[in-house]
C-alpha positions as CSV (number, residue, x, y, z in Angstrom):
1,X,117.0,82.7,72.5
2,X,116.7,86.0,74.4
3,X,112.8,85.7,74.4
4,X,110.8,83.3,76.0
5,X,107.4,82.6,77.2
6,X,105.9,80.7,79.4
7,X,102.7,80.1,78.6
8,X,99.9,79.1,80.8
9,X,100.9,78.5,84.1
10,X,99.6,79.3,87.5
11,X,101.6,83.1,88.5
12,X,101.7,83.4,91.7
13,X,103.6,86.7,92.5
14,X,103.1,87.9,95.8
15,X,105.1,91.0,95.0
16,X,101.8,91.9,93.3
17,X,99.2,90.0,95.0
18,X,99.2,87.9,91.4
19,X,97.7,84.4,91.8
20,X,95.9,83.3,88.4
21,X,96.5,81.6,85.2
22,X,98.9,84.2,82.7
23,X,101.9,84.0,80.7
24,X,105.2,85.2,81.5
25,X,107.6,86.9,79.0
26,X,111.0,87.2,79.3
27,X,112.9,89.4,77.4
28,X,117.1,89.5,77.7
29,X,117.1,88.9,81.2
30,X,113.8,91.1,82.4
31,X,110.5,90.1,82.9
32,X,108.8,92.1,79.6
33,X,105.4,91.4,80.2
34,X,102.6,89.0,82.9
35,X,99.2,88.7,81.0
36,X,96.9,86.6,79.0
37,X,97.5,85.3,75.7
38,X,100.8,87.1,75.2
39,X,102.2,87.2,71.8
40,X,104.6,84.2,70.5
41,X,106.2,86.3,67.6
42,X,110.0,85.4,68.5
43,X,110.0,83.7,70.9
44,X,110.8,80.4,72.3
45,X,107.9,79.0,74.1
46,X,107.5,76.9,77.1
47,X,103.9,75.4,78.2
48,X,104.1,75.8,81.7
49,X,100.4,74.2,82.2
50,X,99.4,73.0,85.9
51,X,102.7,74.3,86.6
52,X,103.5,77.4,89.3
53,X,105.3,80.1,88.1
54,X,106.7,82.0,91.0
55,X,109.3,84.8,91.4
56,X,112.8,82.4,91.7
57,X,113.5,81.3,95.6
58,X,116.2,82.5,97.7
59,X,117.9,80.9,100.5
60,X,119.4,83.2,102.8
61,X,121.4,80.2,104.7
62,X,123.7,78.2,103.0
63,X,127.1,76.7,103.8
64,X,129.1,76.4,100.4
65,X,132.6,75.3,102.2
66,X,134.5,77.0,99.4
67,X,137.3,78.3,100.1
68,X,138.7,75.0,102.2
69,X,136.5,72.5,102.1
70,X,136.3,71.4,98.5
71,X,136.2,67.4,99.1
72,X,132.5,68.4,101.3
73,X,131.2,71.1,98.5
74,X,131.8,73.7,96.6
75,X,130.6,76.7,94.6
76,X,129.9,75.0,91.7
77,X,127.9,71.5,93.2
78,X,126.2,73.9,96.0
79,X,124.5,76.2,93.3
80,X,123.6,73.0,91.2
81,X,122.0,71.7,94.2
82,X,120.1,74.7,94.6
83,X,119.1,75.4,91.1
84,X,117.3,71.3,91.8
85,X,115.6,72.8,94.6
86,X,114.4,75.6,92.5
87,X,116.4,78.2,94.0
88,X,117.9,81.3,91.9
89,X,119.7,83.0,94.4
90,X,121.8,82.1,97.1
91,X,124.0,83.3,100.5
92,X,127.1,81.7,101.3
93,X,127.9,81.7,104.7
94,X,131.6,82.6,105.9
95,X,132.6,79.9,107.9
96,X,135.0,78.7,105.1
97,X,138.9,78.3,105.5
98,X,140.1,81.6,105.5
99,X,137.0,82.6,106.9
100,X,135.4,85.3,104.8
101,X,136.0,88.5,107.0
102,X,138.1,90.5,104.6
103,X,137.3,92.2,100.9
104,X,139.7,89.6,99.8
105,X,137.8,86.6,100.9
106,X,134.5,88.0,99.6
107,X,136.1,88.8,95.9
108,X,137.6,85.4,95.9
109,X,133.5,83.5,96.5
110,X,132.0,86.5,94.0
111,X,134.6,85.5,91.3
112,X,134.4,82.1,91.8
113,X,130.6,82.1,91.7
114,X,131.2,83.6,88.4
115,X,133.0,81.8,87.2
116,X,130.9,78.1,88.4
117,X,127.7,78.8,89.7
118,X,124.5,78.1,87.8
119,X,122.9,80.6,90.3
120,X,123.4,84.1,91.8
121,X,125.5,83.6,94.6
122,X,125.9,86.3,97.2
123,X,128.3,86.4,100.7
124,X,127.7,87.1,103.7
125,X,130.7,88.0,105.6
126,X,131.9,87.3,109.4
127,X,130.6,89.5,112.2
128,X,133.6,89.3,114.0
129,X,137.9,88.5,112.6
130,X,137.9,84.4,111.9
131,X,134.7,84.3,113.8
132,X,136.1,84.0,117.1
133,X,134.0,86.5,118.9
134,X,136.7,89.2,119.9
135,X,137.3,91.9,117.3
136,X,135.3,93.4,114.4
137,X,136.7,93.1,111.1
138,X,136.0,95.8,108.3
139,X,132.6,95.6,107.1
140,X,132.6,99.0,104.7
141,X,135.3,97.2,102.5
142,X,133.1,94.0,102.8
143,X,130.3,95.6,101.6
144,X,131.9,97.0,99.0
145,X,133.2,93.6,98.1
146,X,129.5,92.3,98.2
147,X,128.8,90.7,100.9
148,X,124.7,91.2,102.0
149,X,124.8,91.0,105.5
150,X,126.9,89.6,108.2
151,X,127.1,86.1,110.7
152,X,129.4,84.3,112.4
153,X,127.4,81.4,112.0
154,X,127.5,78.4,114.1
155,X,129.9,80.3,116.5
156,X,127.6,82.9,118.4
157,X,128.8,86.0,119.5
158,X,128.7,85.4,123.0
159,X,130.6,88.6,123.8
160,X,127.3,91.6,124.1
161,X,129.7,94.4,124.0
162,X,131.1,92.9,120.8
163,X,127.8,92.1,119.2
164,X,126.5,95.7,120.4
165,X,129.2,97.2,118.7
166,X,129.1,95.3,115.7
167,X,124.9,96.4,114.9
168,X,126.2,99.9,115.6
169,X,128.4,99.6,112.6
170,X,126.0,97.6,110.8
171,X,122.8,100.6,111.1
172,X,125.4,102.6,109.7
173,X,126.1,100.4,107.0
174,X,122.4,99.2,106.5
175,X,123.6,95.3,106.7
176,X,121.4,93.1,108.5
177,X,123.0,90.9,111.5
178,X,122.2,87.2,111.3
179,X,123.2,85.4,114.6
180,X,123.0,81.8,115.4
181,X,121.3,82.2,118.7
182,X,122.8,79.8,121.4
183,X,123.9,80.1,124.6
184,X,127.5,78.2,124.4
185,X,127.6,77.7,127.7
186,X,124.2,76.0,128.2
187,X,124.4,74.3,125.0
188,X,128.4,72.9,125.9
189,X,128.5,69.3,125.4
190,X,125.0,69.0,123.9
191,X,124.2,66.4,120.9
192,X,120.7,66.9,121.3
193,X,117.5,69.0,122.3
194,X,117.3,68.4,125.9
195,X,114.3,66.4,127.5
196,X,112.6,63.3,127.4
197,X,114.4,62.1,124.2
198,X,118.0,62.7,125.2
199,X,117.5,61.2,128.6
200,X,115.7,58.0,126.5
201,X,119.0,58.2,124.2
202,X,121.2,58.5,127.0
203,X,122.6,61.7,124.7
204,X,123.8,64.9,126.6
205,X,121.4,67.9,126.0
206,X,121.0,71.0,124.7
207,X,118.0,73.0,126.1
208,X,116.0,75.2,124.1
209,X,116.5,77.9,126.6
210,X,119.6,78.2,125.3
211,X,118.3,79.6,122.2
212,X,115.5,81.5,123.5
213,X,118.4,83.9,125.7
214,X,120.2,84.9,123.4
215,X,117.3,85.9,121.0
216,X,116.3,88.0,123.8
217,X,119.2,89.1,124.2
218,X,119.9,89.9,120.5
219,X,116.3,91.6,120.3
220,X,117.4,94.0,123.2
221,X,120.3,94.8,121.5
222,X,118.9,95.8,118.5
223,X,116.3,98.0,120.5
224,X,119.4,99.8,121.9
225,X,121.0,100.3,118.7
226,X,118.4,100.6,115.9
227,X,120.1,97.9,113.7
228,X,118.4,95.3,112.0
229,X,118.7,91.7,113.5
230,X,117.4,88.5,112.2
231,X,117.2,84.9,114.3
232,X,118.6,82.5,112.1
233,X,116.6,78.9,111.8
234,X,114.6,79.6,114.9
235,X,113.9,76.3,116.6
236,X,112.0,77.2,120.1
237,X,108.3,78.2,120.4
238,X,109.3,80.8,122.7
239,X,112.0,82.4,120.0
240,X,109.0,82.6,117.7
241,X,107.0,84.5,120.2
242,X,109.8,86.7,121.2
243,X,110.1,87.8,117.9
244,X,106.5,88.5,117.8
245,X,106.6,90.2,120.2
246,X,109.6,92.2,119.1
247,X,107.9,93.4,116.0
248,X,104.4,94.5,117.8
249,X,107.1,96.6,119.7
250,X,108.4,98.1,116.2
251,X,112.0,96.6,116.5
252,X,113.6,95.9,113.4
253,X,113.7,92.2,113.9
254,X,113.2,89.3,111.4
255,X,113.8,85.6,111.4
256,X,113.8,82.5,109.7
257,X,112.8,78.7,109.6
258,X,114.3,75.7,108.2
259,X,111.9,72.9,106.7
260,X,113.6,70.1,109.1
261,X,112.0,72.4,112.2
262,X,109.2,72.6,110.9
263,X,108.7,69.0,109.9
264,X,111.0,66.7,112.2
265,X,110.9,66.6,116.2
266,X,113.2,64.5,118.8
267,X,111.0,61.9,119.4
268,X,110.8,61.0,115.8
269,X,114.2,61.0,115.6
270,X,116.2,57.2,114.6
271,X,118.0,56.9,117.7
272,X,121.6,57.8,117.3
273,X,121.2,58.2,113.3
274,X,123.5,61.4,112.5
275,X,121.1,62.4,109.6
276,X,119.5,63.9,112.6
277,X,122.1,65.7,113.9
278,X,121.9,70.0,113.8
279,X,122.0,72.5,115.0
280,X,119.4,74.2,116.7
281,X,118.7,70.2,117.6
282,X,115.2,69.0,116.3
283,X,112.7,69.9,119.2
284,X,109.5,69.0,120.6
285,X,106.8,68.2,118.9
286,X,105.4,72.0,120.6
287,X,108.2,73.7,119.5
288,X,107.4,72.3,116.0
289,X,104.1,73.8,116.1
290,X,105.2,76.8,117.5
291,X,107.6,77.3,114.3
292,X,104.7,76.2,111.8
293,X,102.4,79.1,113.5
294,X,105.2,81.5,112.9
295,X,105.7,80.7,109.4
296,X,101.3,81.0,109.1
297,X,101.1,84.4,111.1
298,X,104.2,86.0,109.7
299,X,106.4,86.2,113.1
300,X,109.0,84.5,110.5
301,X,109.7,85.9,107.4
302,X,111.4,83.7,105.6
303,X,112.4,79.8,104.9
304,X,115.8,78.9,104.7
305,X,117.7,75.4,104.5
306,X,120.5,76.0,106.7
307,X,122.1,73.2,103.6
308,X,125.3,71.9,105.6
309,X,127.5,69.4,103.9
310,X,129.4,67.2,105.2
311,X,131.7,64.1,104.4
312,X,130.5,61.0,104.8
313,X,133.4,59.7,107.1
314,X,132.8,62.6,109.2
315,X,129.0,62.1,109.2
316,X,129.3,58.5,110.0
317,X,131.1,58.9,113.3
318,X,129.4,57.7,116.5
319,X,126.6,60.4,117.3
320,X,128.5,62.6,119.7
321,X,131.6,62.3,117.5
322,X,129.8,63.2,114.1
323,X,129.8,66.9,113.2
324,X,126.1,68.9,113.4
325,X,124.1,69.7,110.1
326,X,122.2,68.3,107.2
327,X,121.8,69.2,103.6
328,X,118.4,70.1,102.6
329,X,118.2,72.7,98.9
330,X,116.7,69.7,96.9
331,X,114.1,69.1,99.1
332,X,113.1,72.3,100.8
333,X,110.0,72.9,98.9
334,X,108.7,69.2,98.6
335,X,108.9,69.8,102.5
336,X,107.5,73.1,103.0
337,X,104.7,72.2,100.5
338,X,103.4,68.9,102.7
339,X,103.8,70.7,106.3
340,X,102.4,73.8,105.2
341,X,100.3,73.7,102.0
342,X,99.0,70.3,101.5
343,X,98.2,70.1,105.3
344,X,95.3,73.7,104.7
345,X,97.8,75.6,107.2
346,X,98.6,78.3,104.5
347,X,97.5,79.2,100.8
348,X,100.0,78.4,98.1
349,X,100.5,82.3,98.1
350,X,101.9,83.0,101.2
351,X,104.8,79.8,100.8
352,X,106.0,81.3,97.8
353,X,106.3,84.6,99.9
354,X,108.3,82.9,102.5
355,X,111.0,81.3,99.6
356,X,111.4,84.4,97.4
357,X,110.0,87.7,98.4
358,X,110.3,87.5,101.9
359,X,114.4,86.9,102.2
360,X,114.6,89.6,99.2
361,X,113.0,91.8,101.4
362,X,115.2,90.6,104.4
363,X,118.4,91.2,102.7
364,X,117.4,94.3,100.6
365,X,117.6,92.4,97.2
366,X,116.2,93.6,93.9
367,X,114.6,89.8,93.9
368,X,111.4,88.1,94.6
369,X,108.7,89.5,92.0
370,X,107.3,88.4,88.0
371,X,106.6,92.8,88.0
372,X,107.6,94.2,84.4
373,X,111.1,94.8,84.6
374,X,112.4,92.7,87.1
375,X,115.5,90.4,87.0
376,X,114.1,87.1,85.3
377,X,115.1,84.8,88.0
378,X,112.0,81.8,88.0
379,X,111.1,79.3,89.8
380,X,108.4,76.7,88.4
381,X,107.4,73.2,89.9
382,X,105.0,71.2,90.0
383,X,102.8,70.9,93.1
384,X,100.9,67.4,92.7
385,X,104.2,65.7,91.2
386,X,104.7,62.4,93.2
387,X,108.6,62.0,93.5
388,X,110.6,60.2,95.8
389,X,114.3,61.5,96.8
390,X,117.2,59.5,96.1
391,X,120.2,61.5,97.5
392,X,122.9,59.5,95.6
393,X,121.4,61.4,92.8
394,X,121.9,65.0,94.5
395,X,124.1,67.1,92.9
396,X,125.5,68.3,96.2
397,X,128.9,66.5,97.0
398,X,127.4,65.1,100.2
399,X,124.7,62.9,100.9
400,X,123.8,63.8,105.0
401,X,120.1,64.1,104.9
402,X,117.2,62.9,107.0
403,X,114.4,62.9,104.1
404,X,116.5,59.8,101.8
405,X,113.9,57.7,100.2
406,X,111.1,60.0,101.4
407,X,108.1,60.1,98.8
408,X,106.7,63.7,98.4
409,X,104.1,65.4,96.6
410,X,105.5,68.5,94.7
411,X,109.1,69.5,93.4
412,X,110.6,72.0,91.0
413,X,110.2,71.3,87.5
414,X,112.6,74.2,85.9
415,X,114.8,77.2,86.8
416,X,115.6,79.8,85.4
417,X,118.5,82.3,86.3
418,X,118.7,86.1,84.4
419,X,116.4,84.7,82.2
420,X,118.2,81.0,81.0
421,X,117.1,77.7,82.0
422,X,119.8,76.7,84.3
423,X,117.6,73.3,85.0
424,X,115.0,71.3,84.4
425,X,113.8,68.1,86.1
426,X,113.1,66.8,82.5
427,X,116.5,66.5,81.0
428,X,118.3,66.1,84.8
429,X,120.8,63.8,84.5
């Protein structure tokens, strides 16, 4: 039907400080009204009592592998995946096969979302031509195509002319620069964060000063040039500082976290168990902290899975054979939920903030909010619900996770995308 209310659920809209007991009306696509006792008069209604509503999440990081790497994941299983985790909207990151640094590459993910996904899917295109550091492809035609912002991804621009170039064109172009900070030539050879933990393992490291240089370095480019950079999955105490800092300052810096830094460190790592394996690595148990008193004092501004797929047989390699990365959109807010909510560190309020507003306001989206008139992309779980996660029922293609057969309290219970129910943990299948 092309109206439905929810009736009865906990709103929680940071957008407009909401957090109370209302129903929600949708109305062909919009958000029509947020109030008590709304009228039912044709509509199709949906009792969302002890449920959250909340404006629908967005992940900012996510690796989709379409075009080239179909057999690991693709448009269609990655969105699915996401619409489980309760997420409505979703970046694809460009390190596909071609990468996507042209209009053409772009068009081709935009139509094929589309045409598959069950959520919004939006690119993010390369900084630099196939991501290899050296030359700038053209980001005006990308942006025209629809890509949000731009990243080489797991390859850092290592280059600093070529990075301060690339955020002069993007200030003119008002795209925000996402860099994987790490320094490749500290980091070479690394399979894990460097310390006690590796030298236990016998595992070569990788020290967090290897991130914390080049967000410094980033930062001080983006003082020089006025663009906007944000620190993707910061992993380091310091990193969170210097970003801090960086904003006290009045650079235009954000950042985000990933709910395997703020929950995992090395020493409680499986030795040699590749589930365990990304990049950043999983740090100290400091470090940890460090990123869960970011996330509380808003030094990061968004959560964001970093969800990397990958094939079994290359996942199941020998540790420093097996490829980096771990798939994480079904149970981001189940994790986020017990490190951050359950535990008193933050009100309910301020999570939802960091999954949906927070990245809208990040990338410039018209997302994030329940206000009259607003997109009807929804998110509503569940926060007491006692689950446990089985990922041979994941919908992504791949099954490389850390959290298999982990009991949590809290999961999404339906989402809906433009105003339809694209899921719903009662009828999953």
């Amino acid at each position: 039907m092309a109206r439905t209310l929810l009736k009865n659920g906990r709103v929680v809209d940071p957008a407009s400080s909401r957090d109370g007991i209302a129903d929600v009306l949708v109305d062909h696509g919009r958000i029509a009204a947020v109030g008590r006792n709304l009228g039912e008069s044709g509509s199709e209604v949906f009792d969302a009592s002890g449920l959250v509503v909340a404006p629908g999440f967005i992940d900012m990081h996510v690796h989709l592998r379409e075009p080239g790497f179909a057999h690991v994941e693709t448009i269609e299983t990655g969105s699915r995946a996401a619409a489980a985790g309760g997420f409505t909207t979703i970046c694809a990151m460009p390190n596909s096969e071609p990468v996507n640094d042209s209009a053409t590459v772009t068009s081709y993910i935009i139509d094929r979302a589309r045409r598959f996904a069950v959520v919004n899917v939006l690119p993010i295109g390369a900084i630099t031509k196939g991501s290899a550091g050296e030359e700038l492809p053209g980001y005006g035609s990308m942006k025209s195509a629809g890509i949000v912002a731009i990243s080489d991804d797991g390859r850092p621009v290592m280059n600093s002319r070529v990075m301060r170039r690339a955020m002069e064109f993007a200030r003119e172009l008002d795209l925000v620069v996402i860099d994987h900070c790490e320094d490749l030539h500290l980091s070479a050879g690394g399979d894990m964060h460097e310390g006690f933990e590796s030298v236990r393992c016998g595992l070569r490291g990788i020290p967090g000063c290897s991130e914390d240089i080049m967000v410094a370095r980033n930062i001080l480019l983006a003082e020089a040039t006025g663009a906007h950079f944000h620190a993707a999955h910061v992993s380091t105490r310091r990193s969170v500082q210097m970003v801090a800092e960086a904003k006290a300052r009045g650079i235009h810096v954000t950042a985000e976290a990933t709910p395997h830094h703020m929950a995992l460190c090395d020493a409680a790592m499986p030795p040699y168990d590749s589930n365990f394996k990304m990049k950043p690595p999983l740090r100290t148990a400091d470090d940890v902290a460090g990123v869960v008193d970011g996330l509380v004092s808003g030094a990061i501004d968004a959560i964001a899975t970093d969800h990397a797929p990958h094939a079994g047989s290359e996942k199941m390699q020998e540790f420093e054979r097996c490829p980096f990365g771990i798939i994480g959109l079904e149970t981001a807010l189940a994790v986020a939920l017990e490190v951050l909510v359950h535990s008193g560190k933050m009100p309910l309020m301020r999570l939802v903030e960091l999954m949906s507003l927070g990245p809208a306001r990040v990338l410039k989206l018209d997302r994030g909010t329940l206000k009259p008139g607003a997109v009807a992309d929804i998110t509503m779980f569940d926060p007491e619900l006692v689950w446990t996660y089985d990922v041979n029922r994941s919908f992504s293609k791949s099954r490389n996770t850390p959290f298999n057969g982990r009991t949590f309290r809290g999961a999404p219970v339906a989402t809906i995308v433009n105003g339809k129910f694209v899921w719903s943990r009662d009828k999953e299948s």
